[in-house]
PLY file of the C-alpha trace (Angstrom):
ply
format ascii 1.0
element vertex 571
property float x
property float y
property float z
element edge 570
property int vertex1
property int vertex2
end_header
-7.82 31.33 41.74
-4.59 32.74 40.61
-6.15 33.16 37.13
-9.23 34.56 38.74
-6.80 37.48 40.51
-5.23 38.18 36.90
-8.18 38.69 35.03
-9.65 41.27 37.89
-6.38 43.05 38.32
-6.92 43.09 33.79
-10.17 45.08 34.42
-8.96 47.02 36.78
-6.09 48.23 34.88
-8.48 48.60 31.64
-11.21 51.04 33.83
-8.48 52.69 36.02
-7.65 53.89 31.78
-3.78 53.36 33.62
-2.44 52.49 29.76
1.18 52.99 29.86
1.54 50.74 33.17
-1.15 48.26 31.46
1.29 48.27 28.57
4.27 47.60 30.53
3.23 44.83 32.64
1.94 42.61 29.62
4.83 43.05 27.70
6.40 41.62 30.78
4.05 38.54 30.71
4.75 38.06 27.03
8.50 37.70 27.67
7.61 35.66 30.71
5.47 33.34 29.45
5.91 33.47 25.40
7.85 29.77 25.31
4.98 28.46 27.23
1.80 30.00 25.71
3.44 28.83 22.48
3.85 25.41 23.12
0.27 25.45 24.55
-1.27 26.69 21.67
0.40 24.59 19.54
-0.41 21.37 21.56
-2.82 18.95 20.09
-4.11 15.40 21.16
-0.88 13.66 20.99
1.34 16.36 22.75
-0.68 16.24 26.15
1.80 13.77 27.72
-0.24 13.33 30.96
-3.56 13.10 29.05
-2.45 10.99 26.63
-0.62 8.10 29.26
-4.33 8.15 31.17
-5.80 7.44 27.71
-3.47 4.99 26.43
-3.90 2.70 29.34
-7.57 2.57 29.53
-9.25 -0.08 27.74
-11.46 0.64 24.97
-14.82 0.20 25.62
-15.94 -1.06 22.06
-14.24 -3.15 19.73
-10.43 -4.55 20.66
-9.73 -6.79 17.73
-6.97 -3.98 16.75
-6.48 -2.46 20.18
-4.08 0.05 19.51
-5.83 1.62 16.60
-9.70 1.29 18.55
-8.04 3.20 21.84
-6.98 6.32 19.86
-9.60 6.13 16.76
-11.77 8.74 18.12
-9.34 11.24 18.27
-8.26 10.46 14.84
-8.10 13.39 12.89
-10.24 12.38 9.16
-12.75 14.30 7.34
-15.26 12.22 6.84
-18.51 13.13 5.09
-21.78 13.41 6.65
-23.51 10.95 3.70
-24.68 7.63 4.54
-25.81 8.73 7.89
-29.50 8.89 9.11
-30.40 12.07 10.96
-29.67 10.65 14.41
-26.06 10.48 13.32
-26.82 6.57 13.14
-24.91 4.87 10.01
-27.69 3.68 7.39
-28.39 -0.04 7.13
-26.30 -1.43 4.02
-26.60 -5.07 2.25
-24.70 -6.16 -0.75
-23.34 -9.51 -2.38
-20.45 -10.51 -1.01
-19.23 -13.46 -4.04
-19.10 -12.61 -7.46
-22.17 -12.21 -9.59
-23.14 -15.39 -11.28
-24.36 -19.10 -11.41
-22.48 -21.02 -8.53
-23.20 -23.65 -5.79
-23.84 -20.52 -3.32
-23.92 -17.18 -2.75
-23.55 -14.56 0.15
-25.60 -11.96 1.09
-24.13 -9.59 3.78
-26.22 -7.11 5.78
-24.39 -4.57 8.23
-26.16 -1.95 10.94
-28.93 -1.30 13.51
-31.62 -2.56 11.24
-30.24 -6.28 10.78
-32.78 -7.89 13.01
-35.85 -6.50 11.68
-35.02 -7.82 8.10
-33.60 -10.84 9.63
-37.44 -11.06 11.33
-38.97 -9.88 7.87
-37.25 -12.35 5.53
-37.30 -15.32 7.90
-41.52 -14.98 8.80
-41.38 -13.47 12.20
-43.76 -15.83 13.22
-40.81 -18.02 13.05
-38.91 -18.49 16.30
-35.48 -18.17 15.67
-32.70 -18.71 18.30
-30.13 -15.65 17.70
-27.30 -17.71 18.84
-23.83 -15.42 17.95
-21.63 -17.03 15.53
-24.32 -19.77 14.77
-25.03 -21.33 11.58
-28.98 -21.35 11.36
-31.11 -22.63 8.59
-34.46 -21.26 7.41
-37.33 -20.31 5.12
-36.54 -16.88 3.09
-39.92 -15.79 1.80
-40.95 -12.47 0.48
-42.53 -10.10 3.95
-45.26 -8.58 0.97
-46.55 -11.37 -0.90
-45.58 -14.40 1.49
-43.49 -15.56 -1.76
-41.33 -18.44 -0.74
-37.47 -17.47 -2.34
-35.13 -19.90 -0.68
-34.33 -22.37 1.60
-31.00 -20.87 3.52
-28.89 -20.62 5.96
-27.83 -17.70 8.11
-25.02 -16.55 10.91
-25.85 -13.30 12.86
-22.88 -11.62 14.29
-23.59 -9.65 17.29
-21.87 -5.89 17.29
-18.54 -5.31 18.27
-17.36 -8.80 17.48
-18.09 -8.71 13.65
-16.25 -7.60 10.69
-17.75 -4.33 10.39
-18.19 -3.34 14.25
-21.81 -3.20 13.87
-24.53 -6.14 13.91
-24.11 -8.06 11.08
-26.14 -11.03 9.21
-25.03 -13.56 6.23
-27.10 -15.19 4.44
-25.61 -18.02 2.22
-28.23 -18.83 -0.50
-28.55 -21.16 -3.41
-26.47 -19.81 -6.03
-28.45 -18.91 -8.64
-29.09 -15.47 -10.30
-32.57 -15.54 -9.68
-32.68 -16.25 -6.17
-30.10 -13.74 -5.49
-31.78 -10.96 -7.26
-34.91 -11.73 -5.49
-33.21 -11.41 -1.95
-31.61 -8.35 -3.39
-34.94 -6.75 -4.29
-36.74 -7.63 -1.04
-33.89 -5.91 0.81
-34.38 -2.86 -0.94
-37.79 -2.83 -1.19
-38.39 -2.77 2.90
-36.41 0.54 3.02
-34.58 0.11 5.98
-31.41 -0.63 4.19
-29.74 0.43 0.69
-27.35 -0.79 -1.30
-23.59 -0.83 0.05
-21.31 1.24 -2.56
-18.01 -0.15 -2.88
-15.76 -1.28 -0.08
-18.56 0.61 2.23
-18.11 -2.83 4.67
-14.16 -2.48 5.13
-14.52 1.58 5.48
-17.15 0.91 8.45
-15.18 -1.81 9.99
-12.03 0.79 9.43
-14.21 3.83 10.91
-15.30 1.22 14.26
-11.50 0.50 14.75
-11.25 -2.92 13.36
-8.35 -2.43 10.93
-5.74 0.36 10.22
-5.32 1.56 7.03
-2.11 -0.82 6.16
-4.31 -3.76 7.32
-6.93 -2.91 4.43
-4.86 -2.43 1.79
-3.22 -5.76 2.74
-6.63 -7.17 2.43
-6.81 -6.22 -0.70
-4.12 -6.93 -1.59
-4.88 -10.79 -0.30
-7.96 -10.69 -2.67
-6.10 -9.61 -5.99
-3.00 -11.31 -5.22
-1.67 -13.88 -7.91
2.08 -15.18 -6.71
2.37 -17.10 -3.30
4.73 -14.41 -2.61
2.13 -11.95 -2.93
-0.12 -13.78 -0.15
2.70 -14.49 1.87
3.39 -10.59 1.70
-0.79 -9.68 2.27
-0.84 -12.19 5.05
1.88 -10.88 7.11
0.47 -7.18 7.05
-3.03 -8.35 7.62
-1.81 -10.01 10.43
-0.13 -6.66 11.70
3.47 -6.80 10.67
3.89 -3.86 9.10
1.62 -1.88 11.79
3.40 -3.09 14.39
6.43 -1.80 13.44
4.90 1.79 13.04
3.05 1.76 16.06
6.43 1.18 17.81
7.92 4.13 16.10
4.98 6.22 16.89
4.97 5.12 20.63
8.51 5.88 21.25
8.35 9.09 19.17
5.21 10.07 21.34
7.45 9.56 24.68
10.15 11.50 24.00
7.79 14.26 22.69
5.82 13.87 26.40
9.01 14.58 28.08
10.24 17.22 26.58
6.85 18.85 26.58
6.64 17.87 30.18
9.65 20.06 30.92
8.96 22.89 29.08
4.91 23.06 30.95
6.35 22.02 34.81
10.50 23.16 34.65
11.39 21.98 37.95
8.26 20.40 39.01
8.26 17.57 36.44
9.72 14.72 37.69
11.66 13.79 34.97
15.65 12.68 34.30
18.27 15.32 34.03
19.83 13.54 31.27
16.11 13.82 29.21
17.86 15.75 26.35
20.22 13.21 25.31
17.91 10.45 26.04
15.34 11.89 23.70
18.43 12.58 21.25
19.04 9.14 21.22
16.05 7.79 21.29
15.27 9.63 18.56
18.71 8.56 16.47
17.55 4.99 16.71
14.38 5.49 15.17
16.12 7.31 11.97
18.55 4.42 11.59
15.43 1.85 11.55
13.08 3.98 9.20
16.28 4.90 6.75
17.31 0.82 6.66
13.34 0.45 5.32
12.99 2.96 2.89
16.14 3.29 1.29
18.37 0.83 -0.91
16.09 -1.29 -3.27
11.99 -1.37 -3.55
11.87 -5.25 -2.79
8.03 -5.34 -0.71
6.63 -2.77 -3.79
8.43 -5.60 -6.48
6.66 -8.46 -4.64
3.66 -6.59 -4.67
3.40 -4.71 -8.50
5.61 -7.54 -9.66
9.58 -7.63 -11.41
9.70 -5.79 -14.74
11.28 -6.92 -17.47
11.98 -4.77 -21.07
12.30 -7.04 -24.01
14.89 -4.52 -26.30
16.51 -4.16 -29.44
16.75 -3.75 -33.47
13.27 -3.80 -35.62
12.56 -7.06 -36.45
14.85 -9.36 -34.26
12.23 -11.33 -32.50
11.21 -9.36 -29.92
7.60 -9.54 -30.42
8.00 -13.74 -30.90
10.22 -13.97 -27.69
7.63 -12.16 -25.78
4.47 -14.46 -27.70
6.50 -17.46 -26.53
6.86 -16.17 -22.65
3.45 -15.71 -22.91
2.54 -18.93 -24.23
-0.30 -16.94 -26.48
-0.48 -14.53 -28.87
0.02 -11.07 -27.25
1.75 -9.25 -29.87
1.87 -8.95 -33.80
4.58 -10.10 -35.65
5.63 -9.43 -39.01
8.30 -9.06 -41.30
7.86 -5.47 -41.66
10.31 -3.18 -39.60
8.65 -0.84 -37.25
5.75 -3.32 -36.40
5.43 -2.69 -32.65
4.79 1.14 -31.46
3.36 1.19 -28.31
4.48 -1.16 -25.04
2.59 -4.59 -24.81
2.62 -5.86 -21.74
2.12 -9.32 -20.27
1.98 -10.76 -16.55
4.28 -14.02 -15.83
4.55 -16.02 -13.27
8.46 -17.36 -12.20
9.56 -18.95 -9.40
6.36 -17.91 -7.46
7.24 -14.40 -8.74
5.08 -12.19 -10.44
7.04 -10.80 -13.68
5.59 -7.83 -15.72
7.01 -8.25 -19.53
7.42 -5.65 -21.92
7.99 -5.62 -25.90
9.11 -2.73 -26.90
9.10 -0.98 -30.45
12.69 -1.84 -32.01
15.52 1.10 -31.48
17.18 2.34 -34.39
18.61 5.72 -36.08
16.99 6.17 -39.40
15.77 9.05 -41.83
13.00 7.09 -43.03
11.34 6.87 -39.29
8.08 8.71 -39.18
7.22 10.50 -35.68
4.79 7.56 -34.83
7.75 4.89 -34.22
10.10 8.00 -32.76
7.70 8.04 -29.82
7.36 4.52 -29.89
11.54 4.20 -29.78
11.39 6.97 -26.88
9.17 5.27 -24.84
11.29 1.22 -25.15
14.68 3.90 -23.72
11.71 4.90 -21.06
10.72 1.21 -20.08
14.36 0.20 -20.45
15.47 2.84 -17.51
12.59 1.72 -15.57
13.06 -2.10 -15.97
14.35 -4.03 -13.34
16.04 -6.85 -16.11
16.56 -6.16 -19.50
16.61 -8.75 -22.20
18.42 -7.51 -25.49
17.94 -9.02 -28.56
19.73 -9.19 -31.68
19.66 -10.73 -35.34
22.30 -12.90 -35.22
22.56 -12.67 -39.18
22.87 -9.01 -38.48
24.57 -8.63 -35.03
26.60 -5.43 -34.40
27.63 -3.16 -31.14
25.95 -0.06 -33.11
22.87 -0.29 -30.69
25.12 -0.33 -27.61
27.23 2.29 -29.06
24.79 4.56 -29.43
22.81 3.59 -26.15
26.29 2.72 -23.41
23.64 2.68 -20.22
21.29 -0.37 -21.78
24.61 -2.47 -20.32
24.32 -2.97 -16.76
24.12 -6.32 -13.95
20.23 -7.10 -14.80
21.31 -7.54 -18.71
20.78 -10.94 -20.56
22.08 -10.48 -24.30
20.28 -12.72 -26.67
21.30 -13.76 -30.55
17.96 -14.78 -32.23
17.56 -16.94 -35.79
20.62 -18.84 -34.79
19.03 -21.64 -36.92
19.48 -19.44 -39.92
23.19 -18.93 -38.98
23.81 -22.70 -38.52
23.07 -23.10 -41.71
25.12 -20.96 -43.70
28.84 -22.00 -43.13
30.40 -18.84 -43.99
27.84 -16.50 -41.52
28.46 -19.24 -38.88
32.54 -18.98 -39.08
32.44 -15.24 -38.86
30.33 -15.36 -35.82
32.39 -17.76 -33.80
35.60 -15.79 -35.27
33.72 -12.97 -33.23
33.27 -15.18 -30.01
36.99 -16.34 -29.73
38.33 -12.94 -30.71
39.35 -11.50 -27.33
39.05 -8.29 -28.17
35.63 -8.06 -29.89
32.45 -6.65 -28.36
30.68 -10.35 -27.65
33.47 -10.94 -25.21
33.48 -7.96 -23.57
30.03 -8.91 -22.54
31.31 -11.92 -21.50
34.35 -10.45 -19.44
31.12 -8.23 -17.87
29.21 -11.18 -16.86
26.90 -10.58 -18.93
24.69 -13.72 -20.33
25.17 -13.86 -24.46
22.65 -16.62 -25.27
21.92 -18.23 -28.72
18.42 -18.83 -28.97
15.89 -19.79 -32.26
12.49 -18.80 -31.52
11.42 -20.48 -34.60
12.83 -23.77 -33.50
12.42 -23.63 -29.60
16.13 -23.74 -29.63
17.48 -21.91 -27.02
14.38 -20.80 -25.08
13.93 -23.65 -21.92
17.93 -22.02 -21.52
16.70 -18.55 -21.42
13.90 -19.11 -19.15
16.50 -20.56 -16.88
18.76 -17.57 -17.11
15.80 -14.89 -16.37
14.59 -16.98 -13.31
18.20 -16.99 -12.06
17.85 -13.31 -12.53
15.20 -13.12 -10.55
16.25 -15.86 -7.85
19.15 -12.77 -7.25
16.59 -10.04 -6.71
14.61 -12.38 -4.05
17.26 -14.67 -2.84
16.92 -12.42 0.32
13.01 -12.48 0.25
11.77 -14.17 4.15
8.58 -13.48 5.51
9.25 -15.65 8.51
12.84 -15.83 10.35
13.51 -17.86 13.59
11.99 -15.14 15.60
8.87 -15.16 13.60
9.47 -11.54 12.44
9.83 -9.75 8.78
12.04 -6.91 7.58
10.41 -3.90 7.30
11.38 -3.21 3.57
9.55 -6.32 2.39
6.20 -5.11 4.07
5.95 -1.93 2.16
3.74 -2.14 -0.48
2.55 1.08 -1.98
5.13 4.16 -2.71
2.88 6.25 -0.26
4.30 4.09 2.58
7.89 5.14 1.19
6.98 8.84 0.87
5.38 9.55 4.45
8.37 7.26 6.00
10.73 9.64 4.35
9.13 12.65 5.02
9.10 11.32 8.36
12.57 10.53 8.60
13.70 14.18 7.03
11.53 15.80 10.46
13.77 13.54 12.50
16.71 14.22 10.75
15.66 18.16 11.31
14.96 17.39 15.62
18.63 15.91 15.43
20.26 19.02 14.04
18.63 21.48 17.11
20.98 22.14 20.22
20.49 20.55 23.26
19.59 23.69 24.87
15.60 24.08 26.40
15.43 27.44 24.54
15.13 25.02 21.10
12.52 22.65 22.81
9.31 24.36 20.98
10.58 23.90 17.45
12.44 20.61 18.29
9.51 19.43 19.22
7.40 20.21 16.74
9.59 18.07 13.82
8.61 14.98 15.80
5.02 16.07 16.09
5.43 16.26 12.36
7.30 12.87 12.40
4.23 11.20 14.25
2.15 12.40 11.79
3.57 11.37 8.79
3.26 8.00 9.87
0.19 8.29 11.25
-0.63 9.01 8.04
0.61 5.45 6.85
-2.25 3.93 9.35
-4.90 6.05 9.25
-4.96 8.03 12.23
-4.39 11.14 9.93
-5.90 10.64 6.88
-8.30 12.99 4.47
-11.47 12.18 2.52
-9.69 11.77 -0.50
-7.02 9.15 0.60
-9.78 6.92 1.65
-11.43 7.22 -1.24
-8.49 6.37 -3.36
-7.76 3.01 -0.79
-11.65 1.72 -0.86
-12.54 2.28 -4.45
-10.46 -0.70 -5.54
-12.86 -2.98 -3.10
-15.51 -4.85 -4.44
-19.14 -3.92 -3.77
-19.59 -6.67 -1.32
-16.55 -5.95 0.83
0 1
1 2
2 3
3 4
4 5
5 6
6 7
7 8
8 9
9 10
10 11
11 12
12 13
13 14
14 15
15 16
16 17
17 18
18 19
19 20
20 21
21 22
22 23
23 24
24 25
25 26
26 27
27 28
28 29
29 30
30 31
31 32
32 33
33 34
34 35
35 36
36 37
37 38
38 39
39 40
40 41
41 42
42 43
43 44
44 45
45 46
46 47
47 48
48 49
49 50
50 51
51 52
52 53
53 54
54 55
55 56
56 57
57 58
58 59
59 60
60 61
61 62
62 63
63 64
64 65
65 66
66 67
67 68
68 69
69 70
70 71
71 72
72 73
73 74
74 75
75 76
76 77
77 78
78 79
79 80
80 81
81 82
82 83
83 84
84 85
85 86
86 87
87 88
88 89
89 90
90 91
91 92
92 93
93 94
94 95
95 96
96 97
97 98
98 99
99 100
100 101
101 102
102 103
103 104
104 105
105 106
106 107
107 108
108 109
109 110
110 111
111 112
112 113
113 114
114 115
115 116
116 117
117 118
118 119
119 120
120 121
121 122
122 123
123 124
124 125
125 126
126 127
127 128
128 129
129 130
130 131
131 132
132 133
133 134
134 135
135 136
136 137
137 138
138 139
139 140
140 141
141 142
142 143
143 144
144 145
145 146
146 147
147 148
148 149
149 150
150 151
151 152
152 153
153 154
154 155
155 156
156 157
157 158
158 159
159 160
160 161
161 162
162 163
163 164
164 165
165 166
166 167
167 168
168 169
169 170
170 171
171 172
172 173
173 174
174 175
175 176
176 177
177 178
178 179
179 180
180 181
181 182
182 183
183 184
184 185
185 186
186 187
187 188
188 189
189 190
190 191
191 192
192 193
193 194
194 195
195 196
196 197
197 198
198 199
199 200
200 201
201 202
202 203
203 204
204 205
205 206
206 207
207 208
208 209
209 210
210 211
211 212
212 213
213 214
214 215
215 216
216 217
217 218
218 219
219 220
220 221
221 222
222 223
223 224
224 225
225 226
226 227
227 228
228 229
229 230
230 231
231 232
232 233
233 234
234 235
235 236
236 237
237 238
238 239
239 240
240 241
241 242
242 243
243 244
244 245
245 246
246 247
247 248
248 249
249 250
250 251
251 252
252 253
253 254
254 255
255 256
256 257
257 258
258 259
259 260
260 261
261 262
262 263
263 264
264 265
265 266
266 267
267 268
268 269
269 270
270 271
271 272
272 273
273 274
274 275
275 276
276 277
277 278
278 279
279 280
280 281
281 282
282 283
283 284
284 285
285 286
286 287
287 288
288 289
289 290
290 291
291 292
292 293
293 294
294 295
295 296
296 297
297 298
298 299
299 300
300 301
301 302
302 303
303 304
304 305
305 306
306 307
307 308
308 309
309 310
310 311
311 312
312 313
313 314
314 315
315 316
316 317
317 318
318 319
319 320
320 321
321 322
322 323
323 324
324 325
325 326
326 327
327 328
328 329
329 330
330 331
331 332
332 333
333 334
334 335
335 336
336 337
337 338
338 339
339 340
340 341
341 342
342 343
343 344
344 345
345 346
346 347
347 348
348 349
349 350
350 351
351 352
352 353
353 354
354 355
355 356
356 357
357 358
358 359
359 360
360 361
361 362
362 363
363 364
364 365
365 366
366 367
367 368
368 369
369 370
370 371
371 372
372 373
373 374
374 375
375 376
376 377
377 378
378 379
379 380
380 381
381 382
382 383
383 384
384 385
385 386
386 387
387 388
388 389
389 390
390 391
391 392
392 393
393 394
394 395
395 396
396 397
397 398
398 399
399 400
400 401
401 402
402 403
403 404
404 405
405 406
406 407
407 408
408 409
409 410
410 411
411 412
412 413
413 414
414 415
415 416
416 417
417 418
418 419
419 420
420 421
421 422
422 423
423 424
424 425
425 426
426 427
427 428
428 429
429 430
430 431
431 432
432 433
433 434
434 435
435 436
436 437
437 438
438 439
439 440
440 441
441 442
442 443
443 444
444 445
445 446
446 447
447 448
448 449
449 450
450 451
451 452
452 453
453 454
454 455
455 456
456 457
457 458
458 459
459 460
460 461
461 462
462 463
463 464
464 465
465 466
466 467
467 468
468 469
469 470
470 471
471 472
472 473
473 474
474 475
475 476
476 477
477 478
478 479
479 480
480 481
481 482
482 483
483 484
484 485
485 486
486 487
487 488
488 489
489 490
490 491
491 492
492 493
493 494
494 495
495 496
496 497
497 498
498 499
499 500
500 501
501 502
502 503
503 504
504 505
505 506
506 507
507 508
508 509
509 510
510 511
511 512
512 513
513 514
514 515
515 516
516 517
517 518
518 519
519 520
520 521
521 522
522 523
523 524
524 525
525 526
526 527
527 528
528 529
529 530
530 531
531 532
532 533
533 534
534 535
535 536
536 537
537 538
538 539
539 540
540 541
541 542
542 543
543 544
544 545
545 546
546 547
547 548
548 549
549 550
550 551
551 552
552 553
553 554
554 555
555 556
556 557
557 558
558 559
559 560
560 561
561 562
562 563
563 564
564 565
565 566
566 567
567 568
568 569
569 570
């Protein structure tokens, strides 16, 4: 009513043509009302403490298998494109193979959407009468709907919508695995043209769109698929099973209360019934949080190591036995060796497994300072002092004919804690009395460069990689290297829970919890004053975002394409 009044007295004022007092008395409602029109027009979803609490403790109607992501997913703010949908708005019918291509004891064909039970009908004769039991395995007699062909003898499970992977009605045939009988399902499917073929991860995108899984919990799933360490699926396991989420969805939660509050205050003043201490509540509320997300993303990348694997830069002087070191990690022929100087240009890289660890290893071109070194090995050279800055442990090696401190001379920040100094050919030097004497004179010299390393506790091992000599003691040393990097890896405690910086996985994870953590830091630096409330509040808006962002409940087109390309057609 009381708007009613204003908008008359508005007209009034506007045909009375009274300007100057029309003028007057809404510059007087601007000043009156300016905080609060602000924070009104700047309110979305999430700020609407009332509507938000009624929301929140509704049940979803659809779909609870990730409860706290299905009650908010339709006000989820994505882009996503119209394609794939029939003109009803209804998603299109999809089927694809779910194993991998190729002559095996079986195969799985998946079919997701509204059209499941008429090619379930089609396929299986629907003279047939088949009991749709949920969750049932049911065997039965594929044949082709057009020619009455008969194309396998199966078995099926049909997976009544919400309580299937995707959300919608689902059906999976497991067939004999042969490449015929799968591409004659396959053509049957499409030729009935109430389904087309799934494009890739088009199954985990629907079952992300119905509120099945958050964002974090997909990428673990992949993650599950291409893992190849059992630290790696102790890692994907823990996220798909909500570890990570959790966590965020706590942050989000308490970020969302203190933003309700202070929003409450600034719409109702006196009328909200809220605590007179609510500043320095949400203050501290708010302090918390930064403390947790600043512990996770700062300090050293240990979940992104598990999950892209340790890196290690095999360094040093042209032709020293890098390349053979690295063949012999390798247990194959990776690189090419020679006795020509200069051999290796570009990085060859290898994936190791240690101590259940995945270990990325690098052979790099060999450094040195000469005139006769064309611009192809200069780039080369630049790019081993690249991979060395970027390598977790370094392993240096040196002709132990021709060992010298020229290379670390000339290069002071190769030396660090993740160093292990190698002397190669040492069965050339045990052979020759006088290069052997002169070497050891080196070792017991106090003073000299080798013992420096020593005094740095740094490893100087004397290996022959033409011999094996050396090597099953250098293997030890590098896993002890890497036993120090995870000595602190536990995906399970006594209270069944996981630190937060072994659960992130992917630097985006680390970029929206920091950007997040800067907008709190930025709320924390505002005085405690109610005339500060509107901008205040809008860093933790921007806070809840951010990791929103991390599960999917702000997303774009484009990250979602870049997260379900990886997937397999199938999935």
């Amino acid at each position: 009513m009381r708007h009613c009044n204003h908008l008359s007295w508005l007209l009034w004022v506007s045909s009375s043509h009274c300007i100057i007092k029309f003028q007057r008395d809404l510059t007087d409602i601007w000043k009156e009302k300016f905080t609060r029109k602000l924070c009104i027009i700047s309110r979305n979803y999430f700020s609407d403490s009332s509507y938000w609490r009624s929301r929140h403790r509704s049940r979803p109607k659809v779909m609870v298998a990730c409860s706290h992501f299905a009650t908010e997913r339709n006000q989820r703010v994505y882009a996503f494109s119209e394609s794939g949908r029939t003109q009803n708005n209804i998603p299109d019918t999809i089927f694809a193979l779910s194993t991998p291509p190729g002559r095996a004891a079986l195969a799985v064909v998946r079919i997701s959407g509204a059209h499941c039970l008429q090619l379930l009908k089609r396929l299986c004769n629907s003279s047939d009468s088949l009991e749709l039991v949920p969750r049932k395995l049911i065997r039965t007699r594929i044949v082709d709907p057009y020619t009455g062909a008969h194309l396998d003898d199966a078995m099926f499970t049909y997976f009544r919508s919400p309580k299937s992977y995707t959300g919608e009605d689902m059906i999976e045939f497991y067939l004999h695995g042969s490449p015929a009988v799968v591409a004659s399902v396959l053509k049957v499917l499409e030729d009935t043209q109430l389904a087309r073929l799934a494009q890739p991860g088009e199954f985990t995108r629907r079952a992300f769109e119905n509120g099945k899984m958050d964002l974090v919990k997909i990428e673990a799933l992949a993650d599950l698929i291409h893992s190849e360490t059992t630290l790696q699926v102790q890692q994907a396991l823990k996220n798909l099973d909500g570890a990570l989420s959790n966590q965020l969805y706590a942050w989000r939660d308490q970020l969302m209360t203190t933003l309700a509050h202070l929003e409450g205050l600034l719409d109702y003043g006196e009328e909200a019934e809220l605590p007179d201490d609510i500043f320095e509540k949400a203050f501290s509320s708010c302090e918390k949080i930064k403390l947790e997300i600043r512990q996770a993303v700062e300090g050293t990348s240990i979940g992104e190591m598990v999950h892209d694997g340790i890196k290690v830069a095999i360094l040093g002087s042209p032709n020293a036995g890098k390349s053979t070191l690295l063949n012999i990690l390798a247990g194959r022929d990776v690189a090419i060796v020679t006795n020509i100087p200069g051999t290796t240009r570009d990085i060859v890289q290898v994936s190791l497994q240690l101590n259940g660890v995945k270990v990325i290893c690098s052979d790099t071109a060999g450094i040195r300072e000469d005139k006769d070194v064309n611009i192809v090995e200069r780039e080369g050279i630049r790019r081993a002092l690249e991979k060395a800055s970027d390598a977790n442990i370094k392993i240096i090696v040196q002709d132990a004919q021709h060992c010298s401190n020229e290379l670390l001379e000339k290069y002071p920040s190769l030396l660090d804690e993740n160093v292990i100094f190698v002397l190669n050919k040492w069965d050339l030097i045990e052979h020759n009395a006088s290069e052997f004497r002169q070497l050891e004179q080196i070792f017991q010299d106090q003073h000299s460069w080798l013992n420096s390393l020593l005094k740095r506790n740094i490893p100087v091992l004397k290996i022959s990689c033409m011999t094996g000599s050396g090597i099953p003691h250098l293997i030890e040393t590098l896993q002890s290297f890497i036993s120090k990097w995870f000595e602190k890896v536990h995906f399970q405690d006594e209270r069944n829970e996981t630190a937060v910086e072994l659960l992130i996985t992917r630097q985006r994870h680390r970029n929206c919890l920091k950007e997040a953590l800067a907008a709190i830091e930025r709320f924390g630096e505002f005085q405690k004053t109610p005339a500060s409330i509107v901008l205040a509040a809008e860093e933790l808006r921007q806070a809840m975002n951010e990791i929103g962002k991390i599960t999917g409940h702000v997303a774009t087109e484009q990250l979602l394409d870049v997260i379900f390309r990886d997937f397999c057609i199938g999935k």
